[in-house]
N, C-alpha and C positions, 0 to 999 in steps of 0.2 A: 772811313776806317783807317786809311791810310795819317790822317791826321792826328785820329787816339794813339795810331803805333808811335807816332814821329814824338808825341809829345812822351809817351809812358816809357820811349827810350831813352830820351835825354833827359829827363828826372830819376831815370834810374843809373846812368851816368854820372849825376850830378848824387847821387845819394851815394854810392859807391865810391868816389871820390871822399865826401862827406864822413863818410863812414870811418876809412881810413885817418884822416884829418882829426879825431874825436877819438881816436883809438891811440893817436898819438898824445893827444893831450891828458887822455885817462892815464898812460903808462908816465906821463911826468908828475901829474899830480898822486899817482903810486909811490914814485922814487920820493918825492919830499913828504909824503905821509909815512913811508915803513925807514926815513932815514934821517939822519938829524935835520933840522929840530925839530920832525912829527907833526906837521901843519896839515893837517886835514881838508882845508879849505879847495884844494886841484881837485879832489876825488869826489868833493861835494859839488863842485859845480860839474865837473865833465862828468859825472855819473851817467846822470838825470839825461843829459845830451846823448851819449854816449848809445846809452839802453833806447833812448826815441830812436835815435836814427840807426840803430840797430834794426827794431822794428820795423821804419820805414824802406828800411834796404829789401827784409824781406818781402815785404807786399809787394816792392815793386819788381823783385827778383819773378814773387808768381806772377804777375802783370806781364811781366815783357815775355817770359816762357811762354805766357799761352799767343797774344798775339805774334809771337814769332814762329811760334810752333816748336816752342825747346822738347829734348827729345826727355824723357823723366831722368836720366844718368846726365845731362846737362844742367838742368835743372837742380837736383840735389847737390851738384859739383859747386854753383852758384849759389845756393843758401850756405850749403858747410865752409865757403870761402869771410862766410862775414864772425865763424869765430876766429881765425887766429888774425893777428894783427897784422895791414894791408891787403891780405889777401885779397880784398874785393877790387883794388887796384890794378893788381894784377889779374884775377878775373875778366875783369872791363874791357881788360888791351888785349889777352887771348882772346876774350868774344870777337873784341871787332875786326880781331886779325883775320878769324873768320867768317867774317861778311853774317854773323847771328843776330848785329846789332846793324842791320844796313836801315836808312831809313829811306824814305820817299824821294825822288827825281828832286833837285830844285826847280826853282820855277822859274819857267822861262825871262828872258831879259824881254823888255818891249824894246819894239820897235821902233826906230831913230823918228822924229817928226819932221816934216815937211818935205 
């Protein structure tokens, strides 16, 4: 168990990161679509990303709640964080400020040979 948590936390780290990254590209590819000279092509491409890894933010937002055991006002604080832009970044670093997103002991070092 401890394995599923470690891995559904750092993809949901890496998505959350993601997420933001894709929300900055959507808002550039905005500004040269609604400003001169009206090139469509940013909001065509970062859309499509944008909306995926949207989506993926949230699955993994429920993924990590439940093996974490987020409390439901946790939890909803972390989905509403992925509409305005960065907030999931910011979400990420308050999680792990609070030990929400802790994962598994490392693994011990071996032992010196001979």
């Amino acid at each position: 168990m401890a394995v599923v948590r470690d891995k559904v936390t750092r993809l949901f780290v890496v998505a959350a990161i993601a997420e933001a990254i894709s929300w900055a590209g959507l808002l550039a590819g905005m500004a040269v679509k609604y400003g001169p000279p009206g090139n469509e092509l940013g909001v065509q491409i970062f859309g499509p990303i944008h909306g995926a890894l949207f989506v993926a933010y949230g699955v993994l937002v429920l993924a990590v709640a439940r093996v974490h055991r987020w409390s439901p006002l946790a939890t909803f604080v972390a989905l509403a964080c992925a509409v305005p832009p960065f907030a999931t970044v910011i979400f990420e670093r308050w999680a792990r400020r609070r030990g929400m997103l802790d994962v598994g002991e490392p693994a011990p070092e071996p032992a010196p040979v001979g």
